[in-house]
N, C-alpha and C positions, 0 to 999 in steps of 0.2 A: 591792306595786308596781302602779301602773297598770295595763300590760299584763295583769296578771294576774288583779285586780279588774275591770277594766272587761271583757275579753274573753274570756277562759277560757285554762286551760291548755295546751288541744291546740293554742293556734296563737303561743304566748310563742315556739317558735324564728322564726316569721316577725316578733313585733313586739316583740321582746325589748329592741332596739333603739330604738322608736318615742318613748318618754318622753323619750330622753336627745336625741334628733335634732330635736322639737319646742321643748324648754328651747331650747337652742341655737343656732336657727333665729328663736324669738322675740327673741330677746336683742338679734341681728343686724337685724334688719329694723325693728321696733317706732322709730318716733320718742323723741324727747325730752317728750312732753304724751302719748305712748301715741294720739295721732288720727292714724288712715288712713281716707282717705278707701275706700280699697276697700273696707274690711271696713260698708260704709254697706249695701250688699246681703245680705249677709249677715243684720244687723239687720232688713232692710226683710222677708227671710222669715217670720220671729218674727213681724213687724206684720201680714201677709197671713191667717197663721192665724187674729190675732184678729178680724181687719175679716167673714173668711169665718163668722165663728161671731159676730156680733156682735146681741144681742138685741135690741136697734133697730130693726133690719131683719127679726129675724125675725116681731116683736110689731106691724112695720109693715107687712106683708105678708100677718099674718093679717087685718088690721084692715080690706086691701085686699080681701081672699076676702071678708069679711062686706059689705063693701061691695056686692060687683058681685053676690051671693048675694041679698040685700036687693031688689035692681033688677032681679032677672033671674026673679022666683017661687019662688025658694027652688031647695034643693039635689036634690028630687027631679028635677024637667029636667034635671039636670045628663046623668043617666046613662041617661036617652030621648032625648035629643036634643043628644047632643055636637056634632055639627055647624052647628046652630043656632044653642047657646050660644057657639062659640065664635065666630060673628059678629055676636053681641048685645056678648059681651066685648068684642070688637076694636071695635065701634061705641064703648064705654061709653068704653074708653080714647081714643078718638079726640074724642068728645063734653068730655071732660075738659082734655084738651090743648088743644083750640078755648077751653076758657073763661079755662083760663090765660094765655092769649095775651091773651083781652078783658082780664083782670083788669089783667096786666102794663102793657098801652096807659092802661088808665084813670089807674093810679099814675101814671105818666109824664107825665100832664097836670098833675100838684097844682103848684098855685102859687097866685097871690094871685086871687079870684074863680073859684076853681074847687073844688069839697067833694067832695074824693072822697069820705068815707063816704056820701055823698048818692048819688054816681054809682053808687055797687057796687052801695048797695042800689037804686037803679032799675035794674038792671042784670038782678038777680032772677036771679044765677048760684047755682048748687045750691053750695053749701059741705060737702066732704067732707076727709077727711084727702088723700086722693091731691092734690085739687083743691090744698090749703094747702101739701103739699109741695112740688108743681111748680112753684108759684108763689111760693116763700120759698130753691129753688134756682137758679129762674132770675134773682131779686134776688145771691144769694150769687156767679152766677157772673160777673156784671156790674161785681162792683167792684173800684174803684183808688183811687191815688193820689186822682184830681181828683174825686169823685162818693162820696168813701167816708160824710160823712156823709148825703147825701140818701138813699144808700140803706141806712143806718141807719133814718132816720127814714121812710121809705116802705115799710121790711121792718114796722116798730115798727107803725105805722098799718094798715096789714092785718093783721098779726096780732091787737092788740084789735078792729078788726071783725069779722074770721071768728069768732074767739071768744065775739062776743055773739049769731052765728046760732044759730036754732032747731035742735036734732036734731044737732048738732055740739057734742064736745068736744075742745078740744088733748090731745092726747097728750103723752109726755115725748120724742119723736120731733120733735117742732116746735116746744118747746122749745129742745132741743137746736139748731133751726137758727137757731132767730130769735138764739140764743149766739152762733153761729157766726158770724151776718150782724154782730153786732156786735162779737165779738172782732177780724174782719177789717178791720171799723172801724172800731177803738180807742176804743170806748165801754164799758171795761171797768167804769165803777163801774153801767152801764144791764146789763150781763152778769149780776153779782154779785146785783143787785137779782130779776133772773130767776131766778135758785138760790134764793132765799131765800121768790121768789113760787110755786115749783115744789114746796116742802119744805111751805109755807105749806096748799096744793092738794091735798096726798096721794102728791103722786109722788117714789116713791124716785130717789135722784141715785145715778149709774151709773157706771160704768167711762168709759162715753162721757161724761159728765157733766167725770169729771175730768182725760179725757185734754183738751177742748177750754178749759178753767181751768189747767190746767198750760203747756198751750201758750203762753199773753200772760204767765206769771209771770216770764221770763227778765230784762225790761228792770225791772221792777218789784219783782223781789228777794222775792217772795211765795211762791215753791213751798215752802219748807221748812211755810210756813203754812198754805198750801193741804196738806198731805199729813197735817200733825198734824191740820187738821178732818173729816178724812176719814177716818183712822184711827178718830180718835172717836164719828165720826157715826155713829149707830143707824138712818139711812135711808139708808143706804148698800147698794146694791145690786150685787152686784160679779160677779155673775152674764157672761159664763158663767164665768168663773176661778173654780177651784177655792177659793180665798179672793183676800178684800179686797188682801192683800198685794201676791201675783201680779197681779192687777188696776193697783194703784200700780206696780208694780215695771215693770209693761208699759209704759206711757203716760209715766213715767219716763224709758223707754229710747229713745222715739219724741222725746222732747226733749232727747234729748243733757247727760241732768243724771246724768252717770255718779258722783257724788259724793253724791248724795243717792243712790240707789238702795242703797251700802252704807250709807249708814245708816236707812235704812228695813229693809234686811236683820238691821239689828242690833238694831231693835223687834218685827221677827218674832220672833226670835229668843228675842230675853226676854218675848215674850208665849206663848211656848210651840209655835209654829206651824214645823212640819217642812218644808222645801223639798222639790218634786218637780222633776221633769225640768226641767219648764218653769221652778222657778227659776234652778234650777241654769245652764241656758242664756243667763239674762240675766245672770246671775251671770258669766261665763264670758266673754261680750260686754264686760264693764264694765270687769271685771280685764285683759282684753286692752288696751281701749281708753287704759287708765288706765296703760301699762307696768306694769303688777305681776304680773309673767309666774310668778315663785315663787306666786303666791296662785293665779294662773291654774289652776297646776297641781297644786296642792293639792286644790281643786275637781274636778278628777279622778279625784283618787285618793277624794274624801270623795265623790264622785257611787258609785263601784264600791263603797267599803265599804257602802254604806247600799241596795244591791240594783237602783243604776237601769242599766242598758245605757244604750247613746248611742242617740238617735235621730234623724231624719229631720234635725234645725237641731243638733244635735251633731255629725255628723258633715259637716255645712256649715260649720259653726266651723271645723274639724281640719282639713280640706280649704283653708280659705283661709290658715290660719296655716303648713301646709305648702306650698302655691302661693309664697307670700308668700316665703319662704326658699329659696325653688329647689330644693324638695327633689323633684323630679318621682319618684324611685323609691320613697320613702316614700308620696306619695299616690298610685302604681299599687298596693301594698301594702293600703291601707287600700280602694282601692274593691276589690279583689279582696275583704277581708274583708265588706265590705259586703256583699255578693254570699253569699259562704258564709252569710251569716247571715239572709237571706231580703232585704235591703233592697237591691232594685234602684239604682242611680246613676241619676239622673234629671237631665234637662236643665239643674236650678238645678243640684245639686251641681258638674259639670263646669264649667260656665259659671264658678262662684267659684271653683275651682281654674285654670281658663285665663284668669281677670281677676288675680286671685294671679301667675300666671309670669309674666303678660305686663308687673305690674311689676315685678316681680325682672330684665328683661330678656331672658326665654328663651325666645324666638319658638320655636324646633326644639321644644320641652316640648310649644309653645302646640299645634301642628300637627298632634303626635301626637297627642294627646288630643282634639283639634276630629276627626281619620279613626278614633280610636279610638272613640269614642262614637256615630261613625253603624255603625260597624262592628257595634256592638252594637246596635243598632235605634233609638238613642235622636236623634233626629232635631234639629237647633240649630235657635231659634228666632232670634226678630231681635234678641233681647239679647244672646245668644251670637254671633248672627255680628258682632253690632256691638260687641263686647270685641274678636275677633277684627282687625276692621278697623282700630279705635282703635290698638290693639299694631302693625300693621305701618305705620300713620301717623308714631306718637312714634318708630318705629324709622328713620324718611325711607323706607321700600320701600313707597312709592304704585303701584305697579303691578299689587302681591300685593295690595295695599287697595281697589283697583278691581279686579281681576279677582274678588276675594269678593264685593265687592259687585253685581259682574253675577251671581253664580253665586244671589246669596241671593233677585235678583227674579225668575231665570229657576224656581227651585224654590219660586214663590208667597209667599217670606217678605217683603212690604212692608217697607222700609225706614221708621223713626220720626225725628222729629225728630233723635234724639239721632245715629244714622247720618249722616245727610246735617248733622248739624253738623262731623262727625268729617270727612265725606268734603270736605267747603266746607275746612275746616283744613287737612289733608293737600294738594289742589291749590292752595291758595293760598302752602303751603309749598315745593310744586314751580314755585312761579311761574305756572302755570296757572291763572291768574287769569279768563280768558275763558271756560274750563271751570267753574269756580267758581261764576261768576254761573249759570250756565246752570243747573245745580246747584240752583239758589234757583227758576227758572222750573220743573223739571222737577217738585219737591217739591211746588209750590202748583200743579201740574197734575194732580200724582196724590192732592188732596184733605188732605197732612201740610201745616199751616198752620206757617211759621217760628215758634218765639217767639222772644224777645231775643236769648238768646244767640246765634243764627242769625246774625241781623242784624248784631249787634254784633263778631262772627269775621271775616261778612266784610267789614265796614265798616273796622273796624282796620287788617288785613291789606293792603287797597286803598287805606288811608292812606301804611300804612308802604312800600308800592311807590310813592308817588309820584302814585299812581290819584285825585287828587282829586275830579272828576268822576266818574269812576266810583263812589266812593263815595257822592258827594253823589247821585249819580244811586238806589243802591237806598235811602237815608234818605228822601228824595222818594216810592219806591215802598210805603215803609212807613207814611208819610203818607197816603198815598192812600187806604190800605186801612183809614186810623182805627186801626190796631194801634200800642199802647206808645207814644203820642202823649205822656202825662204822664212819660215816661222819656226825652225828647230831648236835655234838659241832660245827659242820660251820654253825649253824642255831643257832644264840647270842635270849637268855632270853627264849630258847626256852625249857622246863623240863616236861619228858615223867611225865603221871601222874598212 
């Protein structure tokens, strides 16, 4: 029995119960397609671990120490004159960010009588890896709709120039991004060509390699393709996952191809390869997301027999699937075991448990557990209070949702975007619509830049009251500001003047 495998015997009278109150909780809750948007966070934990351990950054980071070690005389300074070095450092990186800026400007001139590769190289900018990163992100974070090819083709054109300078080599780090620049701007057979020039080169293709390839396969029906050459490929580097599997099974989960992932678990499988935690937890994800709550729980029980305990994203799982069902005295239960067992309840866990109740409806749950948790030292961040605000918005109590929200800037926690979109929805729900706006001023004063959805809340909103003006008036604002200009046709009757 679960309880019994996964936690031991001393404490089956307290969760003797818990197998049976989970089945029947999921059953209740779970959709028709098995998709909740809640449990997206949940997932998004999984993704945090890998991104924090991601070899990319940490093969790009050494690469940055041999850099500035390089420029600086070498590593003995380091430890006579730290104070020195670290305003040689701080110079180097500042010296770098200056040239990406030239670089960036130069691109932006290309057009008909003007050679950039001419311009770079009179330019006589030092070509390092930091240098090509700064300058192949600040391409990436640039584009849209109306500009996605040119900055395909201006990411493409500095990448073969840096590449042909002296004393510089690409790495599989800027590889990776020049992918990126062009996955974002659906230049996928220019992507493809990059994998095969990358394999061509010596560099093994990596977990990042396939997570940014699996991503564009949705419209174009290629993942199942994408996963069989990668299974097979002998330059497959899948580092840090424990195996290639875990690696796919990850980047998988990060695209919502819950149907491919069992079957990828089912080529593990027959290739011999034992799941660990970390499958088991995607595993766990899938089955939830998929309604196949019996399999779900299977998995539990086959997690215990084979010696794993739950850990840190297991019991974030348990926690959301108990929120989810209104089970509030089941998940005081399980964080109390938590605790027995040396794993403190941390800010996410709580958070997914009080995003859970609050859609099940049970604000009183939410409350106690939002004073429980500071009780316990563990302090809510602006996610959690912004779950918190959200819940008593959908529930119409704007009053409890502004009074958190003053309590959460007066205790340093900056509201995000995603707050003050809650908070714009809520008063334009109470009619307070003049509040609303204000809302939108106070936001872009305290430096949180609206995105769409912002816009689009209160734009609608200010529609459907009748507000034409007013609405036409922040579309105009958002004009001004050059932001989401190729997304205006999502704003119907609305014609720049």
């Amino acid at each position: 029995m679960y309880s019994i495998a996964i936690f031991g015997r001393r404490v089956v009278p307290k969760f003797s119960s818990f197998y049976d109150i989970s089945r029947s909780l999921c059953s209740r809750t779970s959709n028709g397609d098995g998709i909740d948007d809640g449990f997206r966070s949940v997932e998004e934990s999984l993704n945090e671990t890998w991104k924090s351990s991601d070899i990319d950054s940490i093969l790009l980071e050494k690469s940055h120490s041999n850099e500035f070690v390089g420029c600086s005389g070498g590593e003995s300074s380091f430890g006579s004159h730290s104070q020195g070095n670290f305003s040689v450092k701080r110079s180097y990186f500042e010296n770098v960010r200056i040239d990406a800026e030239r670089v960036l400007d130069i691109l932006q001139q290309d057009g008909p009588g003007f050679d950039v590769k001419v311009a770079l190289q009179d330019s006589q900018i030092r070509v390092s890896s930091l240098l090509v990163r700064k300058v192949l992100i600040g391409i990436l974070k640039t584009i849209n709709y109306a500009n996605k090819n040119r900055c395909a083709k201006l990411g493409y054109k500095f990448f073969v120039w840096s590449g042909q300078q002296e004393d510089y080599r690409h790495t599989a780090n800027t590889y990776h991004l020049i992918m990126k620049i062009f996955a974002d701007s659906e230049e996928f057979k220019a992507m493809w060509r990059l994998v095969d020039e990358m394999i061509e080169k010596g560099f093994p293709t990596t977990a990042r390699t396939f997570n940014i390839l699996i991503c564009t396969c949705g419209e174009a029906g290629l993942a199942r393709k994408v996963v069989e050459r990668f299974i097979k490929s002998k330059t497959f580097n899948y580092r840090p996952f424990k195996h290639s599997y875990n690696a796919i099974l990850h980047s998988l989960l990060s695209v919502n191809q819950y149907r491919l992932i069992e079957w990828v678990y089912q080529q593990m499988v027959i290739e011999g390869y034992s799941p660990d935690i970390f499958t088991y937890n995607i595993l766990m994800c899938t089955k939830y997301r998929l309604g196949k709550l019996d399999q779900f729980h299977r998995l539990l029980d086959e997690m215990g027999r084979n010696g794993f305990s739950p850990d840190f994203h297991t019991f974030n799982i348990l926690l959301h699937v108990l929120g989810k069902g209104d089970k509030p005295l089941a998940a005081l239960n399980l964080l109390n075991h938590m605790r027995e067992i040396g794993i403190d309840p941390s800010v996410l866990h709580f958070t997914t448990l009080i995003d859970g109740l609050s859609r099940a409806g049970n604000l009183d749950a939410c409350k106690y557990f939002f004073d429980e948790m500071i009780k316990n030292g563990c302090m809510p961040d602006v996610v959690c209070y912004t779950v918190m605000i959200t819940g008593y918005i959908v529930a119409g109590e704007i009053e409890k949702a502004q009074e958190l929200f003053s309590e959460m800037v007066i205790k340093g926690q900056m509201p995000n975007v995603f707050t003050y979109n809650s908070m714009i929805r809520g008063l334009c729900m109470a009619r307070k619509f003049e509040e609303a706006c204000l809302m939108l001023t106070e936001m872009e004063s305290r430096g949180c830049n609206p995105n769409f959805l912002v816009y689009s809340t209160l734009v609608s909103n200010l529609r459907n009251a009748g507000k034409l003006s007013e609405a036409h008036e922040v579309i105009r604002h958002m004009v001004e500001k050059g932001q989401y200009i190729h997304l205006l046709s999502k704003f119907k009757r609305y014609r720049r003047c």
